[in-house]
C-alpha positions in Angstrom: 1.8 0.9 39.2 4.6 0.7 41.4 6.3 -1.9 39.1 6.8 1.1 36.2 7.8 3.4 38.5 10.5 1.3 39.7 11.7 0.2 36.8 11.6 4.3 35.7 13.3 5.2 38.5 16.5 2.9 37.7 16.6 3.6 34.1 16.3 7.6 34.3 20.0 8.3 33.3 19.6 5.5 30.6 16.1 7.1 29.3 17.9 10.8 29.2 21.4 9.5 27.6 19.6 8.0 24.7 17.5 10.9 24.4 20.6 13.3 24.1 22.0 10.8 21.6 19.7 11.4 19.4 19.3 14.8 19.7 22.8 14.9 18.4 22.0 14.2 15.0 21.2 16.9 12.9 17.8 15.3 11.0 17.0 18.3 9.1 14.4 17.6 6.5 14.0 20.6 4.6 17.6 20.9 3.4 19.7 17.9 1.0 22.8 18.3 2.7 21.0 16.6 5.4 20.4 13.2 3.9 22.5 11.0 5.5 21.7 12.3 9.1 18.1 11.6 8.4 19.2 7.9 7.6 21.4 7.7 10.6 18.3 8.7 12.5 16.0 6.6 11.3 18.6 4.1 12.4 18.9 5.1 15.8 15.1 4.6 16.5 15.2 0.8 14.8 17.9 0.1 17.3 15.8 1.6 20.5 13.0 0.0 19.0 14.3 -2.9 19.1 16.0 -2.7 22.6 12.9 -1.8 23.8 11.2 -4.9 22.9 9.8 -4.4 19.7 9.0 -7.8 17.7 9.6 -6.5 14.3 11.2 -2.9 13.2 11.8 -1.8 9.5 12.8 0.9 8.2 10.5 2.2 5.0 12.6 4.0 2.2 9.9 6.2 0.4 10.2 9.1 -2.4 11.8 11.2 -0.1 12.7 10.5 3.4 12.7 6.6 5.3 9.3 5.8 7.3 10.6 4.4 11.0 7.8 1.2 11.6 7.9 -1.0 14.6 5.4 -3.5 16.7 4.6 -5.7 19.1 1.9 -7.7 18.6 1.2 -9.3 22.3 -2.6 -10.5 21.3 -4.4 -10.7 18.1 -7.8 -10.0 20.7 -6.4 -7.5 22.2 -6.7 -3.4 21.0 -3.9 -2.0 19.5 -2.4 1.5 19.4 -0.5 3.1 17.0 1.7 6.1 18.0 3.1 8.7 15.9 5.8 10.7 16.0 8.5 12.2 13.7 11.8 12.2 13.5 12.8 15.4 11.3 13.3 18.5 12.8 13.4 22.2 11.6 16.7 24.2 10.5 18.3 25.7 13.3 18.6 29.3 11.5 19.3 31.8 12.9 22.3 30.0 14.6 23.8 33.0 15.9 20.8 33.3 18.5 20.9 29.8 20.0 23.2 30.2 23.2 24.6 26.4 23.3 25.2 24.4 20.1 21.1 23.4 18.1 22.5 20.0 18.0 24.8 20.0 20.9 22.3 19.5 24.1 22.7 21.2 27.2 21.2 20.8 30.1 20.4 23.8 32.3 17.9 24.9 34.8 16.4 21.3 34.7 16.1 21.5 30.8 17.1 20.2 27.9 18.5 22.9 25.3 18.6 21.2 21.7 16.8 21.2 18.3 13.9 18.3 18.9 13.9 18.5 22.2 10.4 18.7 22.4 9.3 19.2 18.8 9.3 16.1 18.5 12.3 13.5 19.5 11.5 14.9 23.0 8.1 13.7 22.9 8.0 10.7 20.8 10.9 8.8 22.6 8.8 9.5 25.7 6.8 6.6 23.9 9.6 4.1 23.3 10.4 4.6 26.9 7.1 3.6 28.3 6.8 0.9 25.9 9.8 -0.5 27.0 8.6 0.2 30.6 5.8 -2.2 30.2 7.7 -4.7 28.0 10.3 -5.3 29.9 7.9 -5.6 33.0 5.6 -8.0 31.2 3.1 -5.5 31.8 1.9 -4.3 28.4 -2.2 -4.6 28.1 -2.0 -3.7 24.0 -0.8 -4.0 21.0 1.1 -1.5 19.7 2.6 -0.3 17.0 4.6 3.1 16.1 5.0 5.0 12.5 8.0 7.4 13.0 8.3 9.5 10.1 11.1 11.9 8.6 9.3 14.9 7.0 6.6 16.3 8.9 8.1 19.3 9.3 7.7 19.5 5.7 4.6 18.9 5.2 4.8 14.9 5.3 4.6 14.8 1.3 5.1 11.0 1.4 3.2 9.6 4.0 -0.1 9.1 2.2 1.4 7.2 -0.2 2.9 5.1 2.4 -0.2 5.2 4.8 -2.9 4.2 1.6 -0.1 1.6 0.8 -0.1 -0.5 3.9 -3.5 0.0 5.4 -3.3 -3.8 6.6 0.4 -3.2 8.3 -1.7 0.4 10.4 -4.4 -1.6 11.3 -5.3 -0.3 14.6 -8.2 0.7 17.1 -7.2 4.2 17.9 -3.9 6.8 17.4 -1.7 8.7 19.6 0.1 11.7 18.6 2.2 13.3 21.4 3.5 16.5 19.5 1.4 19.1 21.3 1.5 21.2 24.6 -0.1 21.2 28.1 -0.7 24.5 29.8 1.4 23.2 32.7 2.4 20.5 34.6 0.2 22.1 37.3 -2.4 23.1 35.0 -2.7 19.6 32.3 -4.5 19.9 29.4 -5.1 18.1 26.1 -6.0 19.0 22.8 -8.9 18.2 21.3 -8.0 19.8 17.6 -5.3 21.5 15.9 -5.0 23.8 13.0 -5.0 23.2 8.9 -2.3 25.0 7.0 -1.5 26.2 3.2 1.8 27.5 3.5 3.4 29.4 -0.5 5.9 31.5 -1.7 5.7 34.4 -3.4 7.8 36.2 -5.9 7.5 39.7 -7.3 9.3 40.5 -10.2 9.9 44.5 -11.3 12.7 45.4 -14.0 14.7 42.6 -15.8 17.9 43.4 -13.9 19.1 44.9 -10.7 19.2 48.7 -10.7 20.9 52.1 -10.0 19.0 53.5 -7.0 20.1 56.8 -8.3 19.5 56.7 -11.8 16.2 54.5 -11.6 14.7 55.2 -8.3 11.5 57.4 -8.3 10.6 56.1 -12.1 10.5 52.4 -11.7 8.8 50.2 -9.1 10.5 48.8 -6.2 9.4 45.1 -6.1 10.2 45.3 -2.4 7.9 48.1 -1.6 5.0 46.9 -3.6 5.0 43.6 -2.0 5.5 45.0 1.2 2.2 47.1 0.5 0.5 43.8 -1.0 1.5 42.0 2.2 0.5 44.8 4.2 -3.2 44.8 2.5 -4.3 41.8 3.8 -5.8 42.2 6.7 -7.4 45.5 7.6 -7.5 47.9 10.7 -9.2 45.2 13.1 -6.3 42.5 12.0 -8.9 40.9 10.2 -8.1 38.9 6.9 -9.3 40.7 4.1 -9.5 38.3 1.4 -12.4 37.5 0.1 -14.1 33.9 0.9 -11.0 33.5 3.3 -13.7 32.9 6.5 -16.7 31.8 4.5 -16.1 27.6 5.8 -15.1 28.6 9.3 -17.5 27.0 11.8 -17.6 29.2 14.5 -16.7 28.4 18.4 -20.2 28.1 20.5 -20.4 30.2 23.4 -20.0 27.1 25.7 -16.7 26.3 24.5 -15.3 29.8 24.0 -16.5 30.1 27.8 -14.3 26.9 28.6 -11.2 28.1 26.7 -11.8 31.2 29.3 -11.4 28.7 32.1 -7.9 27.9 31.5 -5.7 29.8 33.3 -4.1 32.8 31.1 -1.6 35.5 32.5 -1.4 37.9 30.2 1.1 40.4 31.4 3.1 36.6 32.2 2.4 36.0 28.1 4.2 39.4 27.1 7.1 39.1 29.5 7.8 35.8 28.4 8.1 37.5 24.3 9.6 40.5 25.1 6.5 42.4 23.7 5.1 45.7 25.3 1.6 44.7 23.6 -0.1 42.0 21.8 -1.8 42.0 18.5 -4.5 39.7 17.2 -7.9 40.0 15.8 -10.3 42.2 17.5 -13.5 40.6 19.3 -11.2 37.5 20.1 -8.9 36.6 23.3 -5.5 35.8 22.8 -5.9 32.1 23.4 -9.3 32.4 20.9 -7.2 33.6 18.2 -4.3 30.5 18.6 -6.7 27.9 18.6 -9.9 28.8 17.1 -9.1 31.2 14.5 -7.8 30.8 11.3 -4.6 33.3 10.6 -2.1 34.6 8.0 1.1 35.1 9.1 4.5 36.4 6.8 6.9 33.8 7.8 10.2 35.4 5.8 10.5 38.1 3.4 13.4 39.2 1.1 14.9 40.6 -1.7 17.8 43.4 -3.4 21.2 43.6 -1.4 21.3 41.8 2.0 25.0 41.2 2.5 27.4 43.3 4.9 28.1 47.4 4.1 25.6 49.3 1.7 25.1 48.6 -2.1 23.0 51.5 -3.3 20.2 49.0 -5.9 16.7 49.2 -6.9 16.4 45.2 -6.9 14.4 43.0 -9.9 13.2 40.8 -7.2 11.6 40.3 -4.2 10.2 36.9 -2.1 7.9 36.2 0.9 7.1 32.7 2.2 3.2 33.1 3.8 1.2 30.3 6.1 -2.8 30.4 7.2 -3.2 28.2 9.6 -6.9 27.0 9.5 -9.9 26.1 11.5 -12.8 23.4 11.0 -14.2 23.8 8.0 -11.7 25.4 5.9 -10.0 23.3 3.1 -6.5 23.8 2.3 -6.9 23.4 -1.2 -9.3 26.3 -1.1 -7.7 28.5 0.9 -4.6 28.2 -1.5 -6.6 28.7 -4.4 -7.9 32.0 -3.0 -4.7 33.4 -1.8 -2.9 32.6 -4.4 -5.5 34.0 -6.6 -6.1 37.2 -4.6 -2.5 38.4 -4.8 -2.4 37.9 -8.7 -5.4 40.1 -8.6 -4.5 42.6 -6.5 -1.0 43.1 -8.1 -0.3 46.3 -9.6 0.9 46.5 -13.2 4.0 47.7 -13.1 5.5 43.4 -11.7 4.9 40.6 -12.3 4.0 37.3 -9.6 4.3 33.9 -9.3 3.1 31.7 -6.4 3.2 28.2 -5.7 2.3 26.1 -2.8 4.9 24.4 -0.6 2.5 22.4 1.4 -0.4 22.2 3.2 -2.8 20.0 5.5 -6.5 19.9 6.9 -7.7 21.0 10.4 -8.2 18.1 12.9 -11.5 17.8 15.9 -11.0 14.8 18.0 -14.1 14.1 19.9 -14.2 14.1 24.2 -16.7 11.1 24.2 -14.3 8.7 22.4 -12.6 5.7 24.4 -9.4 6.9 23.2 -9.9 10.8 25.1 -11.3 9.3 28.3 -8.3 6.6 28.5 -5.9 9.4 27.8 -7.4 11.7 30.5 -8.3 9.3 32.8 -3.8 8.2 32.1 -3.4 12.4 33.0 -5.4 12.3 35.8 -4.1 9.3 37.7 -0.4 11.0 37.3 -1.2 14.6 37.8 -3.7 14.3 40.2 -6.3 16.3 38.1 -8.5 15.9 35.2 -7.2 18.1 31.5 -8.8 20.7 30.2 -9.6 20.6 26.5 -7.9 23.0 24.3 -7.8 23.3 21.2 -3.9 23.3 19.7 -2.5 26.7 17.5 -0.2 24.5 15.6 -0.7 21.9 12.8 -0.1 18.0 12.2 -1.2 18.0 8.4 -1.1 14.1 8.1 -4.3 13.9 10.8 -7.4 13.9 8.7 -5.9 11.6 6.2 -4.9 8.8 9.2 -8.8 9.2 10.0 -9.5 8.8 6.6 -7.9 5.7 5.2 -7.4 4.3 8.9 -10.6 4.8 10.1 -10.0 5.6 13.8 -9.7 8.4 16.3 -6.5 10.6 16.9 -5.8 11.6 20.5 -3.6 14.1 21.4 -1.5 13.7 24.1 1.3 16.1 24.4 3.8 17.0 27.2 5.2 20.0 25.6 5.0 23.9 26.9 4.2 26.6 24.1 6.9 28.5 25.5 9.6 25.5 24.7 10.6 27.6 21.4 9.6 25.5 18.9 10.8 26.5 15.7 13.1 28.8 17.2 16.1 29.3 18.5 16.8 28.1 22.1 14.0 25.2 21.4 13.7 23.7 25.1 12.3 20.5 26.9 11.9 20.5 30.4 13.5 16.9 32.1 10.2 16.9 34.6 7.4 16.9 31.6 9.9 14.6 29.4 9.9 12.2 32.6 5.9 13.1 33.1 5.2 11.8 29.9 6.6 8.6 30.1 5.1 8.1 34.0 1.6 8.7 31.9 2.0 6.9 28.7 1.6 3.5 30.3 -1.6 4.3 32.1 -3.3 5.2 28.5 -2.5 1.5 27.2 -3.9 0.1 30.6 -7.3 2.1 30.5 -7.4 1.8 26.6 -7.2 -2.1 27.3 -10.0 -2.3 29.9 -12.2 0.3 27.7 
């Protein structure tokens, strides 16, 4: 509608000014001294919310982090969408690497350079933006209704509570998460699942002290080296996972949807420049885009232990940690696959340490079906702005709080992200470019429209 674009076109400093405003606040959720910014945060979003045209915004403390609710209620008759987003983001570690300031934003090259900048303030304020696009153009065809919360990159520990809590207040007819990726802005796609995750920490214990490399080295176990070895043992020469029951739930791809996952355009020689890698690794019998999106993995995601700080310090150490995340596929259960990881490492620990492991969280896989309203308004929405339809792909990453909306909500997720896997999430650099962050909130509007007439 010309009337959005319009009204897009003379906001489009205003829409990236608030964006970089919020970027600026440093809404870690994984570390304490972060508290207040989280707060301030959730703050910020009332406000926009608000601006934007929002009826009613509140701010939800819960047990750790505040829930950001807002909606506008146009038409009891009327469908109503509820949108989904978080606020938190993930430490910026390791500093050192980022070449502008993680909460400083910079834009170069016709992108924004910031922690959030896609993952996911990028994304969700798309949302607010096209809400107050239609609001403020009297042009909005639903209800809707956002839930912004503060620790999803934690493993949302407190939104079930607060989603089984106020069923009546999430009443809605469908949801829409945009915290995934196209494959380009040439090339849109959406994703019709993403990965479950069980994500624990390990800790090896050997002697009851730090030791003399010299005097102890050769007669006492390093706790390093055997849980390096332990580590090293779980998946064999074909980079398969070698614990036992680990794929027994999988439901296998068809043939007729690993044959459209081999439609989508894939460079890989474009994939390896892009890392910096000579070669890529992955399970054997599966493509690299197979084993992102429809294989389960295991992954070390830190690993440490005896004398890390500058110079040399000659010790045999008493201790040594890993941090280790699956990501899962339809059917595996979290639960489970904790239970057997956790189990398997106890079991295959030598007797000369000791282990502990406990989980720091997990979620379940999420499927979305193609047939739904909900997919056919959103690709329909792509289509009208990109000029082609998406191609369904299924997402590597993982939203753990999906298969519990469906479960106490009752309704269909539909994921409608405007991200690039190479915008470096969780990593240094993390990127957004200003045309998809634009994109999204050209296309946003169209979903509510063909939602509305569905």
């Amino acid at each position: 509608m010309q009337t959005w674009k319009d009204y897009q076109e003379k906001n489009k400093d205003k829409f990236l000014n608030e964006l970089l405003e919020l970027l600026r606040i440093p809404s870690v959720s994984a570390r304490s001294e972060h508290k207040k910014d989280m707060q301030a945060c959730a703050e910020a979003l009332k406000t926009r919310l608000l601006e934007a045209g929002a009826d009613k915004v509140e701010i939800y403390a819960t047990a750790g982090h505040p829930v950001v609710y807002g909606e506008k209620i146009i038409d009891p008759s009327k469908p109503t969408v509820l949108v989904y987003g978080h606020y938190d983001v993930q430490p910026a570690d390791p500093l050192n690497l980022w070449h502008s300031g993680p909460f400083e934003p910079v834009i170069k090259d016709g992108k924004i350079f910031a922690r959030g900048a896609c993952d996911d303030k990028g994304q969700v304020y798309m949302h607010v933006k096209a809400f107050e696009t239609m609001s403020k153009t009297n042009t909005l065809a639903t209800n809707i209704k956002f839930l912004i919360e503060g620790e999803e990159e934690v493993g949302s520990p407190n939104l079930a509570t607060f989603v089984k809590e106020n069923k009546a207040l999430l009443k809605s007819d469908v949801i829409l998460i945009s915290d995934t990726a196209l494959i380009s802005l040439d090339t849109p796609s959406m994703d019709v699942g993403v990965r479950g995750l069980s994500y624990i920490e390990v800790e090896v214990t050997g002697p009851n002290r730090d030791l003399h490399s010299g005097v102890y080295g050769g007669a006492v176990a390093n706790p390093i080296t055997i849980l390096a070895k332990m580590i090293a043992s779980l998946h064999d020469e074909n980079n398969h996972i070698t614990i036992p029951g680990f794929y027994d739930d999988v439901v296998e791809a068809t043939t007729a949807e690993r044959k459209l996952m081999a439609e989508a355009p894939f460079s890989e020689e474009e994939y390896k420049k892009d890392l910096g890698v000579n070669e890529l690794w992955g399970e054997k019998g599966y493509t690299t885009n197979e084993r992102t999106g429809i294989r389960p993995t295991l992954e070390l995601n830190g690993i440490w232990g005896g004398y890390t700080g500058e110079g040399a310090k000659t010790v045999l150490p008493s201790k040594a940690y890993a941090k280790i995340s699956c990501r899962l596929v339809p059917n595996q259960g979290s639960d489970k696959i904790t239970e057997i990881l956790i189990n398997h490492l106890k079991k295959i620990a030598p007797p000369y340490i000791q282990i502990k492991a406990e989980l720091h969280h997990g979620g379940e896989p999420y499927m979305t079906p193609i047939d739904s309203k909900g997919y056919k308004a959103a690709a329909k929405a792509i289509e009208t702005t990109f000029g082609k339809q998406p191609i369904p792909v299924r997402g590597g990453g993982s939203i753990p709080i999906c298969a519990l909306f469906e479960k106490e909500l009752g309704v269909k997720i539909i994921f409608m992200g405007f991200g690039l896997d190479s915008d470096n999430l969780h990593s240094p650099n993390e990127k957004y470019d200003l045309a998809n962050y634009y994109k999204g909130i050209e296309t946003i509007p169209y979903f509510h429209k063909y939602f509305a007439e569905q």
